[in-house]
PQR file with spaces between the fields and no chain letter, atoms N, CA, C, O and H, PARSE charges and radii, in Angstrom:
ATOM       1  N    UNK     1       2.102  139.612  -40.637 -0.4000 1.5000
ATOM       2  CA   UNK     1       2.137  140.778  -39.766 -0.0000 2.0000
ATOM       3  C    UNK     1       1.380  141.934  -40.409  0.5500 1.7000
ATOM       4  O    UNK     1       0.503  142.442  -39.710 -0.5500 1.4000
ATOM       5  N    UNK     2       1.574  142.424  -41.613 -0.4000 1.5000
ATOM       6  CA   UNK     2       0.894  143.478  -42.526 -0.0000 2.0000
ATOM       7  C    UNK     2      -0.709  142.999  -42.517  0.5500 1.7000
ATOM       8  O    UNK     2      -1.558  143.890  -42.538 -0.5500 1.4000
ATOM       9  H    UNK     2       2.285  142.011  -42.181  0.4000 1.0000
ATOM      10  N    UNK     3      -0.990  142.060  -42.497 -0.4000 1.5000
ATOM      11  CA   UNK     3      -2.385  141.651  -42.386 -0.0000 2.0000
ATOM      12  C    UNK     3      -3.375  141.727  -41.300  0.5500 1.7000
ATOM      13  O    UNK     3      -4.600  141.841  -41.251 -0.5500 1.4000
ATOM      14  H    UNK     3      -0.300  141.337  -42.480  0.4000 1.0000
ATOM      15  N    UNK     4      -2.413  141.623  -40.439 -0.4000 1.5000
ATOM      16  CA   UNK     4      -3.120  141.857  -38.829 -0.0000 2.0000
ATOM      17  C    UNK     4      -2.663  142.936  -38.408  0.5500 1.7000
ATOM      18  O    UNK     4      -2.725  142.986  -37.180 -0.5500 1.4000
ATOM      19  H    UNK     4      -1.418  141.530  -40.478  0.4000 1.0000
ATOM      20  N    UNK     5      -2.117  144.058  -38.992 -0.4000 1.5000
ATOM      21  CA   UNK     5      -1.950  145.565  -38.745 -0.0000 2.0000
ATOM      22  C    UNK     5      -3.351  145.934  -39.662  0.5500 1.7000
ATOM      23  O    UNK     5      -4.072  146.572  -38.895 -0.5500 1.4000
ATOM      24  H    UNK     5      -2.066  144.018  -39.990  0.4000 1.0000
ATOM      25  N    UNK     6      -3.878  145.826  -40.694 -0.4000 1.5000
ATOM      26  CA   UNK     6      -4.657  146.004  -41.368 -0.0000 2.0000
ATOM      27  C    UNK     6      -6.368  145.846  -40.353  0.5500 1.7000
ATOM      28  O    UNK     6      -7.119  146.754  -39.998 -0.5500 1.4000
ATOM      29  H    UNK     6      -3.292  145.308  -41.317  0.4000 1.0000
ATOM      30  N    UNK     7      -6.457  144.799  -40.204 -0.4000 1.5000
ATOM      31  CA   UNK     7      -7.501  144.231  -39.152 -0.0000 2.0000
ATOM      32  C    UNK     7      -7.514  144.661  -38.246  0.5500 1.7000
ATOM      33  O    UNK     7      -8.523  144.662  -37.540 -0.5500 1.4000
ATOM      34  H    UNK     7      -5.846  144.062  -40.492  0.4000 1.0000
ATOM      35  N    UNK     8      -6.377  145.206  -37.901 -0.4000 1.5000
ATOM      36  CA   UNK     8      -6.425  146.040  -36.783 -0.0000 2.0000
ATOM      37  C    UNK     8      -6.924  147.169  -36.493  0.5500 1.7000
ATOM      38  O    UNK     8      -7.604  147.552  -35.541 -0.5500 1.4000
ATOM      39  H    UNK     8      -5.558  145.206  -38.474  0.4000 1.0000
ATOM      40  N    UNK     9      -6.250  148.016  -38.031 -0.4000 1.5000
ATOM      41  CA   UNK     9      -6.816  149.335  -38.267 -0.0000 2.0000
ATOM      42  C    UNK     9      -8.245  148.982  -38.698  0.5500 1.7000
ATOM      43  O    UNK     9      -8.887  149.952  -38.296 -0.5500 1.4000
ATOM      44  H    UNK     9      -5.698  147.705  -38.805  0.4000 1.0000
ATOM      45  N    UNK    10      -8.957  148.286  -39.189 -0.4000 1.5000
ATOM      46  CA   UNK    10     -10.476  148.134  -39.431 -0.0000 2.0000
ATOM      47  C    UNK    10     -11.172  148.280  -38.201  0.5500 1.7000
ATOM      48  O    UNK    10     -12.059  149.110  -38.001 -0.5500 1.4000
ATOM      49  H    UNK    10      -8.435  147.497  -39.515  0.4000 1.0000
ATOM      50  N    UNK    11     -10.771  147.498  -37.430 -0.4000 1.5000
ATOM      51  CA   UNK    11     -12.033  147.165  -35.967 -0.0000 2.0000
ATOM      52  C    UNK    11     -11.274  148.146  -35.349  0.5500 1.7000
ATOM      53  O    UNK    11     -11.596  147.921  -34.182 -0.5500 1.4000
ATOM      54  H    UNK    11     -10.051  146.824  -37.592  0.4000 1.0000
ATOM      55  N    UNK    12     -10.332  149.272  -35.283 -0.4000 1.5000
ATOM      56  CA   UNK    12     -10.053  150.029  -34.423 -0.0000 2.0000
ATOM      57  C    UNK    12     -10.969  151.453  -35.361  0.5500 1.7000
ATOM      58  O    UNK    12     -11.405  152.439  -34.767 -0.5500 1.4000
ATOM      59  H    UNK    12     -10.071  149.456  -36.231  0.4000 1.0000
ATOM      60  N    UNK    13     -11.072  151.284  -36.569 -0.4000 1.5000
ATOM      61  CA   UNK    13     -11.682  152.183  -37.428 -0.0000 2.0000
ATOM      62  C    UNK    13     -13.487  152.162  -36.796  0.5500 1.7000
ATOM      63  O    UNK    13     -14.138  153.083  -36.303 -0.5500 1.4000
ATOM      64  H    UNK    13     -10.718  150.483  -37.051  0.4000 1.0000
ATOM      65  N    UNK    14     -13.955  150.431  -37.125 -0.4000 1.5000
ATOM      66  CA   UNK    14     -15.280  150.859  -36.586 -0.0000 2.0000
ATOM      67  C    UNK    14     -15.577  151.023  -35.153  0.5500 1.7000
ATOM      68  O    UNK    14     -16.745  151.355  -34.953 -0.5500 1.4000
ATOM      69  H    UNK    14     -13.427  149.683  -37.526  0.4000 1.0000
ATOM      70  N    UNK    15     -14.789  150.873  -34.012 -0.4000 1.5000
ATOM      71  CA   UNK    15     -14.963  151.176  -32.912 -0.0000 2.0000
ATOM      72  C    UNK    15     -15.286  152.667  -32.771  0.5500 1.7000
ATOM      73  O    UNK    15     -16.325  153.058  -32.241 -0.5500 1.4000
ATOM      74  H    UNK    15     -13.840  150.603  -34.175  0.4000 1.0000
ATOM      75  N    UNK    16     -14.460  153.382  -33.211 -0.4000 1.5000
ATOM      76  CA   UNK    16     -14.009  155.021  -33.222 -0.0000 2.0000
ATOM      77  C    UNK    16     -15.608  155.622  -34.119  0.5500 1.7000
ATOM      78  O    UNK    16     -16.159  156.695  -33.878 -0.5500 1.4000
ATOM      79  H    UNK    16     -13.615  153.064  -33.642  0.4000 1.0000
ATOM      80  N    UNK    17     -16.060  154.626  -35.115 -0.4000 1.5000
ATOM      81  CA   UNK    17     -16.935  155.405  -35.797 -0.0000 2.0000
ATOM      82  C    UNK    17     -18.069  155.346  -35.214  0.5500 1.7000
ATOM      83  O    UNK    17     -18.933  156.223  -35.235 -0.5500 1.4000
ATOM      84  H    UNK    17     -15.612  153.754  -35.311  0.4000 1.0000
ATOM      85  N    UNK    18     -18.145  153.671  -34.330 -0.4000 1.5000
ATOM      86  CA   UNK    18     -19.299  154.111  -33.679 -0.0000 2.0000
ATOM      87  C    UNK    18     -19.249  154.811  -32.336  0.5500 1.7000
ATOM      88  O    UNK    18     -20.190  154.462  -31.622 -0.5500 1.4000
ATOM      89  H    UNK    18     -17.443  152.959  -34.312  0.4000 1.0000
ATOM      90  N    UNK    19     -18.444  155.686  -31.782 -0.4000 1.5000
ATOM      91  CA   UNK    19     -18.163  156.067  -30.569 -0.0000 2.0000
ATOM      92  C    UNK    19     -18.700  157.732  -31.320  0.5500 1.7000
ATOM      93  O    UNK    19     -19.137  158.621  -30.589 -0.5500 1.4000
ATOM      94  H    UNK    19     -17.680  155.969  -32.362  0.4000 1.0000
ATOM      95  N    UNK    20     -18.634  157.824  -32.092 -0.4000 1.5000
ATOM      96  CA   UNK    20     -18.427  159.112  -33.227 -0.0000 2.0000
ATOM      97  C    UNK    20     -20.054  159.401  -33.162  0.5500 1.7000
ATOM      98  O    UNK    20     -20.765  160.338  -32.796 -0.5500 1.4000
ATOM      99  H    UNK    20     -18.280  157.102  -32.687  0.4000 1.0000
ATOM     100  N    UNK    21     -20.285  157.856  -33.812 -0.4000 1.5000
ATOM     101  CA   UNK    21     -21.896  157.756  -34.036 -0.0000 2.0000
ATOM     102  C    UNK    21     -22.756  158.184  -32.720  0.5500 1.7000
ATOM     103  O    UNK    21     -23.443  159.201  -32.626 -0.5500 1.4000
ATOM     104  H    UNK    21     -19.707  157.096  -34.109  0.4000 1.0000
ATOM     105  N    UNK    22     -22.606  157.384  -31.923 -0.4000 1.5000
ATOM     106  CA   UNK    22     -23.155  157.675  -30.193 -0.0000 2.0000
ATOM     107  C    UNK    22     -23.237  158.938  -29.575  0.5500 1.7000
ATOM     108  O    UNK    22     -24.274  159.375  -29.076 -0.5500 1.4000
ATOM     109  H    UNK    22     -22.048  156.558  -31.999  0.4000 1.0000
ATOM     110  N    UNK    23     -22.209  159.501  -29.602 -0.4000 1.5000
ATOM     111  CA   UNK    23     -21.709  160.856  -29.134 -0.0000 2.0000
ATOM     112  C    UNK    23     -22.546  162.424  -29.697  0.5500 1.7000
ATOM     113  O    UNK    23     -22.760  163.476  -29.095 -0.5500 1.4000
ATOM     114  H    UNK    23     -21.367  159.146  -30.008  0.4000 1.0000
ATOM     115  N    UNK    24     -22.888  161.947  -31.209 -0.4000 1.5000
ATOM     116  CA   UNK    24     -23.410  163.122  -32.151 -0.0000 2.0000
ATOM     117  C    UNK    24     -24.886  162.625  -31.644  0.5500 1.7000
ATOM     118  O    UNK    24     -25.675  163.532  -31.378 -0.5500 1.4000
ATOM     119  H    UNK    24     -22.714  161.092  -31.698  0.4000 1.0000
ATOM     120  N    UNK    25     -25.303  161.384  -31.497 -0.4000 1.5000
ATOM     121  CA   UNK    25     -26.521  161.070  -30.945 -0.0000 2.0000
ATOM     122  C    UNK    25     -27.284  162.178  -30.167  0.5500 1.7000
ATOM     123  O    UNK    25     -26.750  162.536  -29.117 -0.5500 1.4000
ATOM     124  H    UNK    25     -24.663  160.648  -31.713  0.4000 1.0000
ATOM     125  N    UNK    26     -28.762  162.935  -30.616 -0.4000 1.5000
ATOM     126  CA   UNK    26     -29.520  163.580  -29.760 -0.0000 2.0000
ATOM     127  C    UNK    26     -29.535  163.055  -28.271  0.5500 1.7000
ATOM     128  O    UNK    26     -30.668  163.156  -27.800 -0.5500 1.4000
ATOM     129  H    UNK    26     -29.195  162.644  -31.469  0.4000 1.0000
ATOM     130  N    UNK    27     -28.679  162.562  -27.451 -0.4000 1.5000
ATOM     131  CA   UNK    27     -29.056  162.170  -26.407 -0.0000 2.0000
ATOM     132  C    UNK    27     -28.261  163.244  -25.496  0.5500 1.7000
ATOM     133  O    UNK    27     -27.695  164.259  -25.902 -0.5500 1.4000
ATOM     134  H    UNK    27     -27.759  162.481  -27.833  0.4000 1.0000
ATOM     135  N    UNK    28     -28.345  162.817  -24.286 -0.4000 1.5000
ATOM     136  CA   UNK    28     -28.028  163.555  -22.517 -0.0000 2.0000
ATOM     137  C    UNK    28     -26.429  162.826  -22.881  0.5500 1.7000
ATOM     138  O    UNK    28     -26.342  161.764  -23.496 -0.5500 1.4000
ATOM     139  H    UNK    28     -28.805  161.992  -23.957  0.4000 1.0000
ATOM     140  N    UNK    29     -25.169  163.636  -22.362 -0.4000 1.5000
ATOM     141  CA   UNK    29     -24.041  163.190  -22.096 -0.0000 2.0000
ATOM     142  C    UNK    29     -23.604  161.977  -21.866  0.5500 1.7000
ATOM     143  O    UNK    29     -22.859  161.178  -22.433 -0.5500 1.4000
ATOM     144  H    UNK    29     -25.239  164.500  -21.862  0.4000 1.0000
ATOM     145  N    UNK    30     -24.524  162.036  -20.460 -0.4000 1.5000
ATOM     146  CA   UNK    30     -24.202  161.103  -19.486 -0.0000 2.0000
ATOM     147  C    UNK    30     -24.844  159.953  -20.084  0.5500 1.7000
ATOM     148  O    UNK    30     -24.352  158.887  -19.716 -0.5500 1.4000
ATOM     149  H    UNK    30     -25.129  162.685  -19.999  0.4000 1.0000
ATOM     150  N    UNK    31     -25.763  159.871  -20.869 -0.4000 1.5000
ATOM     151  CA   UNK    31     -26.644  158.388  -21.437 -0.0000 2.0000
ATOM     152  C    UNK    31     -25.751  158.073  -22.174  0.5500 1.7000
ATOM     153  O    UNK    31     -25.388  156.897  -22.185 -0.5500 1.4000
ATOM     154  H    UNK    31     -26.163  160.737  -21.168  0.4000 1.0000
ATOM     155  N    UNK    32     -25.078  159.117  -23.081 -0.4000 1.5000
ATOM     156  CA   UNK    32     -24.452  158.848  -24.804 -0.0000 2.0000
ATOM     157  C    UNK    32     -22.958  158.136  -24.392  0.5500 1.7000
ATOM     158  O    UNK    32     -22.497  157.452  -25.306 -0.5500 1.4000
ATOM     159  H    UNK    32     -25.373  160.073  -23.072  0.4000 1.0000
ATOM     160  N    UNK    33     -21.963  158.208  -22.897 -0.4000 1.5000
ATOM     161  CA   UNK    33     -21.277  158.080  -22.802 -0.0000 2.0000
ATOM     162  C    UNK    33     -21.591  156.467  -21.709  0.5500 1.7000
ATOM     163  O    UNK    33     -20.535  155.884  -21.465 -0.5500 1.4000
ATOM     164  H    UNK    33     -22.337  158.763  -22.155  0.4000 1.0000
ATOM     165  N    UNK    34     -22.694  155.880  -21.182 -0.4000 1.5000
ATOM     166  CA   UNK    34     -23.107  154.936  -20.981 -0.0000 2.0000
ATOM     167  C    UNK    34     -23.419  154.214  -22.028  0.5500 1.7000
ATOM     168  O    UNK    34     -23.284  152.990  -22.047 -0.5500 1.4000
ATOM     169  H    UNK    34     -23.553  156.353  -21.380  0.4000 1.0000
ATOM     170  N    UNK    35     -23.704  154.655  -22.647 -0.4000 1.5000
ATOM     171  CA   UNK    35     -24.200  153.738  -24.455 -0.0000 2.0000
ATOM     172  C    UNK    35     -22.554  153.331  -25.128  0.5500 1.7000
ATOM     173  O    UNK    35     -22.361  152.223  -25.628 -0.5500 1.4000
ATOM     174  H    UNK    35     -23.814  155.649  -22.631  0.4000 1.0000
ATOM     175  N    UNK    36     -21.746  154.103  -25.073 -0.4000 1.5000
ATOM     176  CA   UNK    36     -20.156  153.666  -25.721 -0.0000 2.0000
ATOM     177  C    UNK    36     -19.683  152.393  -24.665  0.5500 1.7000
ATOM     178  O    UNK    36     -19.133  151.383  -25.105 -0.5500 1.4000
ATOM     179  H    UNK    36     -21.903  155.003  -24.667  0.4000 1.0000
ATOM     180  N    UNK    37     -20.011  152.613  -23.049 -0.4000 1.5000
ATOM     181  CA   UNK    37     -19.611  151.704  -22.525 -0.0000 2.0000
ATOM     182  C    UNK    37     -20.115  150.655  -22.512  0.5500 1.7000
ATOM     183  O    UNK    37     -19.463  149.653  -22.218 -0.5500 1.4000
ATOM     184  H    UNK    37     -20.457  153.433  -22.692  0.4000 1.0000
ATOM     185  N    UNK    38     -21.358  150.609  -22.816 -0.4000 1.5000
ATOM     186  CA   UNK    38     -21.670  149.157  -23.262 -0.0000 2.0000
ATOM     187  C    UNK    38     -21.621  148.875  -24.858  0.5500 1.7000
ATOM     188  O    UNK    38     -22.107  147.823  -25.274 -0.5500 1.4000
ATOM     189  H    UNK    38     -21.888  151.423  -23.055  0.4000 1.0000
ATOM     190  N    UNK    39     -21.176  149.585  -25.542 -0.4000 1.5000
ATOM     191  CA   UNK    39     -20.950  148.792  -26.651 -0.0000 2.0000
ATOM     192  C    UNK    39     -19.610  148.771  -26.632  0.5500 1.7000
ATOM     193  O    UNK    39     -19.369  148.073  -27.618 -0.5500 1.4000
ATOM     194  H    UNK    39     -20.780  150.439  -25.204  0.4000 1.0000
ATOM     195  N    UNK    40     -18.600  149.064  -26.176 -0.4000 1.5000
ATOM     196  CA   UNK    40     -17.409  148.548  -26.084 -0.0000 2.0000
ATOM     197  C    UNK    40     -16.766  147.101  -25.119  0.5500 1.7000
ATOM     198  O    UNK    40     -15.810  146.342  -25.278 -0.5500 1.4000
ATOM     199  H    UNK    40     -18.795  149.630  -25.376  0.4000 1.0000
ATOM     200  N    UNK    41     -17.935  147.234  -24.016 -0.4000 1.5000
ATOM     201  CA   UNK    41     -18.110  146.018  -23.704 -0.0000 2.0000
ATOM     202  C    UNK    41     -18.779  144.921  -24.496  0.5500 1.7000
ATOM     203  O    UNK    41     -18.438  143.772  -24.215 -0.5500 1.4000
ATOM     204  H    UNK    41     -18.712  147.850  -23.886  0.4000 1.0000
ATOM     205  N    UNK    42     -19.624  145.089  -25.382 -0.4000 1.5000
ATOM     206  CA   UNK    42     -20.250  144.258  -26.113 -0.0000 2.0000
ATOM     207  C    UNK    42     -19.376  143.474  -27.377  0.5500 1.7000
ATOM     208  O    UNK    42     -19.534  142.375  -27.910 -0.5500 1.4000
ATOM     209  H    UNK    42     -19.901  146.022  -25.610  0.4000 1.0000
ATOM     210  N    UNK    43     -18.295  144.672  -27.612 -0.4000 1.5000
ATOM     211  CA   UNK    43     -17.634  144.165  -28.482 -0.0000 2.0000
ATOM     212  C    UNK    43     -16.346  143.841  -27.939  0.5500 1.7000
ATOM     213  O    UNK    43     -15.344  144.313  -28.476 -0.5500 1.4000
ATOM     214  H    UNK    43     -18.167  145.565  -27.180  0.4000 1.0000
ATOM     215  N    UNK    44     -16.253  143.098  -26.946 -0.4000 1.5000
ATOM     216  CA   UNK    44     -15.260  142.415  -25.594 -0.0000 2.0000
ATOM     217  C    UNK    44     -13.734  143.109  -25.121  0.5500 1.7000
ATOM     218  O    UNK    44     -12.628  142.579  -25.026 -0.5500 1.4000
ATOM     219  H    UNK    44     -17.067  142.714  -26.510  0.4000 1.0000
ATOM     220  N    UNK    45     -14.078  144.199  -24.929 -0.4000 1.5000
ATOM     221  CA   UNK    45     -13.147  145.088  -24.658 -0.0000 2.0000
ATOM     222  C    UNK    45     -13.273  145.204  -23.307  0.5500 1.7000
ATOM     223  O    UNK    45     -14.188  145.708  -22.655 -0.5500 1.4000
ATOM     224  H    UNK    45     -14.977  144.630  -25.007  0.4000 1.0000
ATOM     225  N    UNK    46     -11.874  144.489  -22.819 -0.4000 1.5000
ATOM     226  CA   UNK    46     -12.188  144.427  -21.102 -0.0000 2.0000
ATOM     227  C    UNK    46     -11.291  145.324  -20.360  0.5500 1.7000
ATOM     228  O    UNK    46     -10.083  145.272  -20.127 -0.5500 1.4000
ATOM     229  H    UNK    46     -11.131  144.080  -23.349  0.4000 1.0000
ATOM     230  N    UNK    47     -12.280  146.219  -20.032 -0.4000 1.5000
ATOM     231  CA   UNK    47     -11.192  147.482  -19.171 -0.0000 2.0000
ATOM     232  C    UNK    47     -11.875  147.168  -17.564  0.5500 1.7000
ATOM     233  O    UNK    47     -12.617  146.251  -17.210 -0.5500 1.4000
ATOM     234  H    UNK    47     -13.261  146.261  -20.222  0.4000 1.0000
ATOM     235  N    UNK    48     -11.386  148.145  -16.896 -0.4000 1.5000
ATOM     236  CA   UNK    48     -11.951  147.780  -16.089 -0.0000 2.0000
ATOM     237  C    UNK    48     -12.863  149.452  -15.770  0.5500 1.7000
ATOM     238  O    UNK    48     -12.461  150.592  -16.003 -0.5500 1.4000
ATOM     239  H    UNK    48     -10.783  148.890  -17.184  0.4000 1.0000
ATOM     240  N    UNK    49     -14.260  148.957  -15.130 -0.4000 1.5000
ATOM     241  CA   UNK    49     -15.256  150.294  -15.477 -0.0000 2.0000
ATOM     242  C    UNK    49     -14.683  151.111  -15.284  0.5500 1.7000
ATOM     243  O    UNK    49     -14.145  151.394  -16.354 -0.5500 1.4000
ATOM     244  H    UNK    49     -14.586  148.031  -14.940  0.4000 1.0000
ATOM     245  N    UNK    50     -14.308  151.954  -14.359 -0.4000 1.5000
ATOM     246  CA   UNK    50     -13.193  153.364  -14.392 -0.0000 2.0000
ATOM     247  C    UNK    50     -12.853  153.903  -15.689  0.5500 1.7000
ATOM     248  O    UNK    50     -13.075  155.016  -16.166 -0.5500 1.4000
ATOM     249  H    UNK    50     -14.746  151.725  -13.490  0.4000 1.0000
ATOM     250  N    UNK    51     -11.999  152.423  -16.380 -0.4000 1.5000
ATOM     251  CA   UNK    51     -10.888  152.639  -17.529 -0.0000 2.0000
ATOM     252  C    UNK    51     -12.000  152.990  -18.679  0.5500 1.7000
ATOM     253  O    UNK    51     -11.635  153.718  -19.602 -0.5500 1.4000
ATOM     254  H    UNK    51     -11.819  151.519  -15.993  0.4000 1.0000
ATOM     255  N    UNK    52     -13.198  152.552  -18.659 -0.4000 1.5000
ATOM     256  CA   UNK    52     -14.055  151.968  -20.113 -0.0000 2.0000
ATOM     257  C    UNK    52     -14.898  154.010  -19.692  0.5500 1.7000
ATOM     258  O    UNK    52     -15.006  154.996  -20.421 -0.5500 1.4000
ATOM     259  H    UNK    52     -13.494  151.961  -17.909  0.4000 1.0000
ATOM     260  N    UNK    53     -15.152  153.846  -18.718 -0.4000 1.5000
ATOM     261  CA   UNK    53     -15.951  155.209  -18.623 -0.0000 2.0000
ATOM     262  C    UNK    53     -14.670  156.767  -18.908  0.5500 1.7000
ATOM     263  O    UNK    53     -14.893  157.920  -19.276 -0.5500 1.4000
ATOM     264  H    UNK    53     -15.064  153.045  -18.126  0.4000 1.0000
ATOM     265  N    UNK    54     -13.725  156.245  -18.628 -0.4000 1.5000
ATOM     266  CA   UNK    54     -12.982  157.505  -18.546 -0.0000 2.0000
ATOM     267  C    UNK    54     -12.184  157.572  -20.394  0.5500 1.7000
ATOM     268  O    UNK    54     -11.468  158.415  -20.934 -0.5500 1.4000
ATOM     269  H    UNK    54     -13.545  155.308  -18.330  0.4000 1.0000
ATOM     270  N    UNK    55     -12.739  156.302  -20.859 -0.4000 1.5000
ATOM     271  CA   UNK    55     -12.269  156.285  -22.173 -0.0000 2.0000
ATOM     272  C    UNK    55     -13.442  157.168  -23.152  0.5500 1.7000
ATOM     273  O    UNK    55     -13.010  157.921  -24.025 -0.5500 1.4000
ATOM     274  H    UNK    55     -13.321  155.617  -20.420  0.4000 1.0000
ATOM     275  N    UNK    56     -15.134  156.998  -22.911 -0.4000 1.5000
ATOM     276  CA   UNK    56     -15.611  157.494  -23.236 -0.0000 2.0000
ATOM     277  C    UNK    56     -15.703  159.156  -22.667  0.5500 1.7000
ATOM     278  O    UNK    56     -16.326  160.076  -23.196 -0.5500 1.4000
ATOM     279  H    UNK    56     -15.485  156.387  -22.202  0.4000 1.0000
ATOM     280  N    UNK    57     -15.249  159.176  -21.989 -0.4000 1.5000
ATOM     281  CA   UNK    57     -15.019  161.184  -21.598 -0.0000 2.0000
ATOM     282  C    UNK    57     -13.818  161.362  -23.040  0.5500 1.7000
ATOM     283  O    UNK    57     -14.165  161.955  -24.062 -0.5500 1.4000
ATOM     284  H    UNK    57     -14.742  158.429  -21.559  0.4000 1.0000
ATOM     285  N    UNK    58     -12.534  160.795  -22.894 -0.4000 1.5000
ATOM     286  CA   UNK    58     -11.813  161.243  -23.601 -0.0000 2.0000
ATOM     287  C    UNK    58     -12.395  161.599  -24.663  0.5500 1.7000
ATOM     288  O    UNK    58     -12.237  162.693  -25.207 -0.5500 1.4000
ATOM     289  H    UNK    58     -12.252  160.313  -22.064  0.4000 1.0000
ATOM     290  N    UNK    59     -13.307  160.471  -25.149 -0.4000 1.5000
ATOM     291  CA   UNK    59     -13.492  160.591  -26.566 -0.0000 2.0000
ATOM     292  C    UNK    59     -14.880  161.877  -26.914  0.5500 1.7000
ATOM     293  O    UNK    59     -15.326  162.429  -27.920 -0.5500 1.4000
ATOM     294  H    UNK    59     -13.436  159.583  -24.708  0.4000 1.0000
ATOM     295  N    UNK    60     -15.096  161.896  -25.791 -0.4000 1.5000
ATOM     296  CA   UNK    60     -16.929  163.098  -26.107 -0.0000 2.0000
ATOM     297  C    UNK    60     -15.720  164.627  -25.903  0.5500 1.7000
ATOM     298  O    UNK    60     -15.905  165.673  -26.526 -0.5500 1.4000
ATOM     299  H    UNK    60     -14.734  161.447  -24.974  0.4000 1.0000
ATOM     300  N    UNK    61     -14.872  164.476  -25.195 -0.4000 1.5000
ATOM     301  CA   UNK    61     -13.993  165.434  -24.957 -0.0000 2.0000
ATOM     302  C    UNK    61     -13.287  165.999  -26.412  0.5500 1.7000
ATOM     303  O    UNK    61     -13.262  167.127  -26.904 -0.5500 1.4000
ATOM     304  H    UNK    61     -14.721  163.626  -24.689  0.4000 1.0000
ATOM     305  N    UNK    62     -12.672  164.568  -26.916 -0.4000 1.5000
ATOM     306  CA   UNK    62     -11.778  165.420  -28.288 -0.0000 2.0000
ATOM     307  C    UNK    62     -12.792  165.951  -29.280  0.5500 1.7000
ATOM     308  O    UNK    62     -12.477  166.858  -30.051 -0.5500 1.4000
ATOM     309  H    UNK    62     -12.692  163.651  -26.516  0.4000 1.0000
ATOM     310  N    UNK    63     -14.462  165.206  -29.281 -0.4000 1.5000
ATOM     311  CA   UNK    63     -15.419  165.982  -30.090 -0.0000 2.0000
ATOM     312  C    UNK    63     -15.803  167.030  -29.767  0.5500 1.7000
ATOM     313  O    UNK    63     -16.197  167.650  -30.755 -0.5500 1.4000
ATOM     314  H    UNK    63     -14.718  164.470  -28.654  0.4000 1.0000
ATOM     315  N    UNK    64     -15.892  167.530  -28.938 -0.4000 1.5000
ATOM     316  CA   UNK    64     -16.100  169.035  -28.460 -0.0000 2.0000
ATOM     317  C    UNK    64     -15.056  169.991  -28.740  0.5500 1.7000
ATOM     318  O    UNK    64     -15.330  171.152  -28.434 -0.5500 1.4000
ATOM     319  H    UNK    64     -15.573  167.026  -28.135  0.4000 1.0000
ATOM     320  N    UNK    65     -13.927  169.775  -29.249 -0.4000 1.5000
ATOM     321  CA   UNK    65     -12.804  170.365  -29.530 -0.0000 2.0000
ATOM     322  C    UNK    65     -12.963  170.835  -30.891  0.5500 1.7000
ATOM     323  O    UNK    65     -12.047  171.444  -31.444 -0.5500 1.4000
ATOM     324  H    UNK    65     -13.705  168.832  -29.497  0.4000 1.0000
């Protein structure tokens, strides 16, 4: 169980860093927050589009804070 809490926190670590990464990206909002949704799809995270797009607002949201 301690091992797969660990793994967990890793790939939940590089998800977040590259959402981090994308976001600080010189790009347009709206591209930088299309770019998280497909790499969160890429890395098989199945929301459904609504869920995957409104996840990347949250997250361009708490960086602006």
């Amino acid at each position: 169980m301690k091992a797969l809490n660990i793994v967990l926190a890793v790939v939940g670590g590089a998800i977040a860093g590259a959402a981090v990464g994308l976001l600080v990206a010189p790009e347009k909002g709206e591209r930088t927050r299309k770019n998280i949704v497909k790499y969160l799809e890429s890395k098989g995270i199945k929301l459904q589009k609504s869920k995957l797009e409104e996840l990347a607002d949250e997250i361009a949201d708490e960086l602006k804070k």
